[in-house]
C-alpha positions as CSV (number, residue, x, y, z in Angstrom):
1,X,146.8,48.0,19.7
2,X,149.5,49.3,21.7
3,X,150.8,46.0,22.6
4,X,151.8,44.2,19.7
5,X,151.1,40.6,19.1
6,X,152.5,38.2,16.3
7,X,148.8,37.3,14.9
8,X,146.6,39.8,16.2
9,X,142.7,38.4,16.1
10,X,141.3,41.8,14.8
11,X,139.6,41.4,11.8
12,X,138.0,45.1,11.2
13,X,138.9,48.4,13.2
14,X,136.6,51.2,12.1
15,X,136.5,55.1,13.4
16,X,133.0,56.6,12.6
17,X,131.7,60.8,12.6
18,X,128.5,61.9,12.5
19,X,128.4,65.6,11.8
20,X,125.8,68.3,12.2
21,X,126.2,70.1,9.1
22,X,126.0,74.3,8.4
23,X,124.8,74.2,4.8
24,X,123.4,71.1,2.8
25,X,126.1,68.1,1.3
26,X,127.5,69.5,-1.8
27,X,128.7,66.2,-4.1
28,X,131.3,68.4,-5.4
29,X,133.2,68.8,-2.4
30,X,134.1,64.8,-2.5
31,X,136.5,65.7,-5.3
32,X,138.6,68.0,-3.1
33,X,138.8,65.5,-0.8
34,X,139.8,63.0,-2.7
35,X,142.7,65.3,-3.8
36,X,144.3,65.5,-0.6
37,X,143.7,61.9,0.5
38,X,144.6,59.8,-3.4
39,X,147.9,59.2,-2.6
40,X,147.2,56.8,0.8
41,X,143.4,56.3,-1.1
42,X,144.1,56.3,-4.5
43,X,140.7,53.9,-5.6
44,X,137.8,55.4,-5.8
45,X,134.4,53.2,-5.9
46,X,130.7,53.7,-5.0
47,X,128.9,52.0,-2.2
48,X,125.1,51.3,-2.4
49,X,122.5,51.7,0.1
50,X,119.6,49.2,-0.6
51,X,116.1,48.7,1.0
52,X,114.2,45.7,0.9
53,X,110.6,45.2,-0.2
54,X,108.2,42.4,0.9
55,X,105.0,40.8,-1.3
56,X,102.8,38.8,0.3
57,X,99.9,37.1,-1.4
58,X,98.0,35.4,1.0
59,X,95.5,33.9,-1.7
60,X,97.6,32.3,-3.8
61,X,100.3,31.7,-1.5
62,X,102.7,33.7,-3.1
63,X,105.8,35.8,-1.5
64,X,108.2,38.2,-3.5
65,X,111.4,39.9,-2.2
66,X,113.3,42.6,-4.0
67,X,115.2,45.1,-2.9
68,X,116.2,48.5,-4.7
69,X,118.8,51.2,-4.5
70,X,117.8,54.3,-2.2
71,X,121.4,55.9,-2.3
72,X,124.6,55.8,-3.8
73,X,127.6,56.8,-1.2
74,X,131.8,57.4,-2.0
75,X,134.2,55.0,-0.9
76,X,138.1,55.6,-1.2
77,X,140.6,52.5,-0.8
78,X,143.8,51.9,-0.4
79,X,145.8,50.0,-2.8
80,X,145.3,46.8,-1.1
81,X,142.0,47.8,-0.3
82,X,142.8,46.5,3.4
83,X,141.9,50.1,4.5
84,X,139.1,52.5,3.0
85,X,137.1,55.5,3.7
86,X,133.1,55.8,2.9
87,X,131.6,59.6,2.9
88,X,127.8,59.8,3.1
89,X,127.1,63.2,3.6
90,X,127.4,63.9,7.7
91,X,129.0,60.8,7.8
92,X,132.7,60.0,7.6
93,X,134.0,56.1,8.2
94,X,137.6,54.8,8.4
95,X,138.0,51.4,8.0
96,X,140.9,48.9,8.6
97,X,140.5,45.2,7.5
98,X,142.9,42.4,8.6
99,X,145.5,42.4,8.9
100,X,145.7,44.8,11.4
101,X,149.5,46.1,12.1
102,X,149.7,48.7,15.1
103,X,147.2,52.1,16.5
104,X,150.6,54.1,15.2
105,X,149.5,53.0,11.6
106,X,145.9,52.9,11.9
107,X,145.6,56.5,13.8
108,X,147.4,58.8,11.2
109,X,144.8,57.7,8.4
110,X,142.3,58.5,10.8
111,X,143.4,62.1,11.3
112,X,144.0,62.7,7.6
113,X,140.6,62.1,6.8
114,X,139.1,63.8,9.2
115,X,141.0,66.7,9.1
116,X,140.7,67.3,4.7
117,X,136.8,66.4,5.9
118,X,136.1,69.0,8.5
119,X,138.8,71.4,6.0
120,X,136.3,71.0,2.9
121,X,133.0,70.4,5.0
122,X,131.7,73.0,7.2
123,X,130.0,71.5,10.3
124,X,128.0,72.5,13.2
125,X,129.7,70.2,15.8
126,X,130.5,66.8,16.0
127,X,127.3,64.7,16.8
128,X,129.3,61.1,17.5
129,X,132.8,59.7,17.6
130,X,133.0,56.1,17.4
131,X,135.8,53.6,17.7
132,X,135.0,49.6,16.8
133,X,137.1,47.4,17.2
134,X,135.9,43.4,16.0
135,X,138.3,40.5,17.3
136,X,137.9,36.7,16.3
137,X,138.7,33.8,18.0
138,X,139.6,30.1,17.1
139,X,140.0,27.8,20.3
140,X,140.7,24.1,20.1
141,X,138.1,22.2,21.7
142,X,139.6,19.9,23.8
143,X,138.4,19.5,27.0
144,X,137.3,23.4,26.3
145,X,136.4,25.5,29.3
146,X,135.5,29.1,28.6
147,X,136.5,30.4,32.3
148,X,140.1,29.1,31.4
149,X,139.9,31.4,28.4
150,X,137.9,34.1,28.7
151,X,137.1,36.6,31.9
152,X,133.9,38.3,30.3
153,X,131.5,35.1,30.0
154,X,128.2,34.4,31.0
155,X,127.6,32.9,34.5
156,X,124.7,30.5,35.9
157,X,123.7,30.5,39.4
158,X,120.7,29.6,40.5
159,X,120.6,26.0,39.8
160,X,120.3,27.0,36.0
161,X,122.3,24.4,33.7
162,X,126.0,24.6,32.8
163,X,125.7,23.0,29.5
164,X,125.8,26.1,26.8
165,X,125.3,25.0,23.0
166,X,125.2,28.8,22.4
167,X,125.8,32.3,24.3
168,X,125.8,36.0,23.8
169,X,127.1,37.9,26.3
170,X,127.4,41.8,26.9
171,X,127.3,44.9,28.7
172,X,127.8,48.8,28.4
173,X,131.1,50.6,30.7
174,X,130.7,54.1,30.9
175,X,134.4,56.3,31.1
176,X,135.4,59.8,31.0
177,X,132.4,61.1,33.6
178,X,129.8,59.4,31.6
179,X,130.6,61.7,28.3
180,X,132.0,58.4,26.6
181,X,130.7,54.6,26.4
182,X,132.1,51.2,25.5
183,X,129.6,48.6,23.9
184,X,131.2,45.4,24.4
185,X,130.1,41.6,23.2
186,X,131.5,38.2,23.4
187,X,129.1,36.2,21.0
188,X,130.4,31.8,20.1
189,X,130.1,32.1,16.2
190,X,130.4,28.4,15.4
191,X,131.8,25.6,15.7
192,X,134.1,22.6,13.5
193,X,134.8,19.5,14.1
194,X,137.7,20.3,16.1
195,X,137.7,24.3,17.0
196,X,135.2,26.9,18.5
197,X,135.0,30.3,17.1
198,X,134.1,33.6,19.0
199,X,133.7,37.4,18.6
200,X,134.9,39.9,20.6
201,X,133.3,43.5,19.4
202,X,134.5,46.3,21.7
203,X,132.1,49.2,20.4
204,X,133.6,52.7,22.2
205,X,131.5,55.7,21.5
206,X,131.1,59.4,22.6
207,X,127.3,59.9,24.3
208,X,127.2,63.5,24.4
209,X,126.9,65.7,21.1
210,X,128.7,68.3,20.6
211,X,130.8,67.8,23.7
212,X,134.3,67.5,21.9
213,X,135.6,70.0,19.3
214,X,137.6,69.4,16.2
215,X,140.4,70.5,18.0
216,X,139.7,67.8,20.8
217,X,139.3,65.0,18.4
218,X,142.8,63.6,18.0
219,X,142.7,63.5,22.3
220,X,139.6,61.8,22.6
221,X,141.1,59.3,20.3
222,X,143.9,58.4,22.0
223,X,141.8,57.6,25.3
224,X,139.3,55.9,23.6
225,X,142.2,54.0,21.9
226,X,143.5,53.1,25.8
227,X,140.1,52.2,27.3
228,X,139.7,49.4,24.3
229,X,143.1,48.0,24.5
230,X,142.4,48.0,28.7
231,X,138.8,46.3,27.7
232,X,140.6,43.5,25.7
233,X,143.2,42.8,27.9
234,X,140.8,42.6,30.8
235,X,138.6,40.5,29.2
236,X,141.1,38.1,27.9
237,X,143.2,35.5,30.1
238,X,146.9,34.6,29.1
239,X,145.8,31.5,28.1
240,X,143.7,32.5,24.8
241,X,146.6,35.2,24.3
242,X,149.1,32.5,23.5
243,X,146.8,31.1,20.5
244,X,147.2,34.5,18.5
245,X,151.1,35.8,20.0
């Protein structure tokens, strides 16, 4: 993010598109792509789509589970393979894996790939923008209170009991005059003898198709960039900060 931090907690950023495409997917296309992109991608792989199937036999007691391959899709990695791409057909995904340096890193691979995609792929219009971003967590228990820690966290009035073993917590902001959205969960993983883990997923996403052209796309990006980094500073307190800075 924009602010920098010694040992920032995110452990995947990912930019998604979903297109409405003019003509049916040509495979072909992948390897002109793949030309313009090899020498930040140069490792090319295929990802598998799988479905499972269930057997029950309820005479003899008997359940099988198998699963099978429904589709194949293209991925493209880095060298590292800390950052990759995956292609299936209207959909375009870049992915960032820990460790996660800096938005003035992350956002130029974005804009690469899009832009060789929409060069080689005719579409329509732009069906969904999406911009995750998945933060962990590791807190010394201690005499652990999450309202020291966190400012998004689940609250019990009522009478209901303070004593949480568990919690998931969420909610949906809307920005930009309702054309964009941010999901946005804090969820307690687990726990060791002496730390509690958590998950922060800030989920930002456009709502309306087809209301931001290509040539929009690099300035929806930056706000949607601005609105997450406002989300996790809001929802944090100084006092979890510390632990990753």
């Amino acid at each position: 993010m924009n602010k920098q931090y010694k040992n920032p907690p995110i452990t995947e950023a990912v930019c998604e598109f979903r297109f409405e495409l003019e003509t049916a997917f040509d495979p072909k296309i992948i390897d002109l792509i793949y030309e313009e992109i090899k020498e930040k991608f140069p490792k090319k792989k295929k990802g598998q789509f799988y479905q499972a199937e269930f057997k029950i036999d309820a005479k003899e007691k008997k359940q099988e589970i198998s699963s099978k391959i429904i589709r194949e899709f293209d991925q493209f990695f880095s060298e590292d393979e800390k950052t990759l791409i995956q292609i299936d057909k209207e959909r375009l995904s870049i992915h960032k894996l820990k460790p996660y340096q800096s938005w003035s890193g992350f956002s130029p691979l974005i804009k690469l790939v899009f832009n060789s995609y929409t060069k080689n792929i005719k579409a329509k219009f732009i069906q969904r923008i999406g911009l995750r971003y998945i933060n962990n967590f590791e807190i010394p228990l201690g005499s652990f209170d999450i309202e020291q820690y966190f400012n998004l966290r689940p609250v019990m009035l009522g009478g209901l009991p303070q004593e949480l073993s568990s919690f998931m917590v969420g909610t949906i902001f809307t920005f930009e005059d309702d054309r964009d959205s941010a999901k946005v969960q804090l969820v307690n993983k687990s726990s060791s003898v002496d730390r509690i883990f958590f998950i922060l997923d800030i989920d930002y996403f456009l709502t309306q198709p087809n209301s931001i052209s290509k040539e929009k796309v690099d300035e929806w990006l930056e706000a949607a960039h601005q609105n997450i980094e406002s989300i996790f500073e809001k929802a944090l307190t100084e006092k979890v900060k510390i632990l990753f800075n």
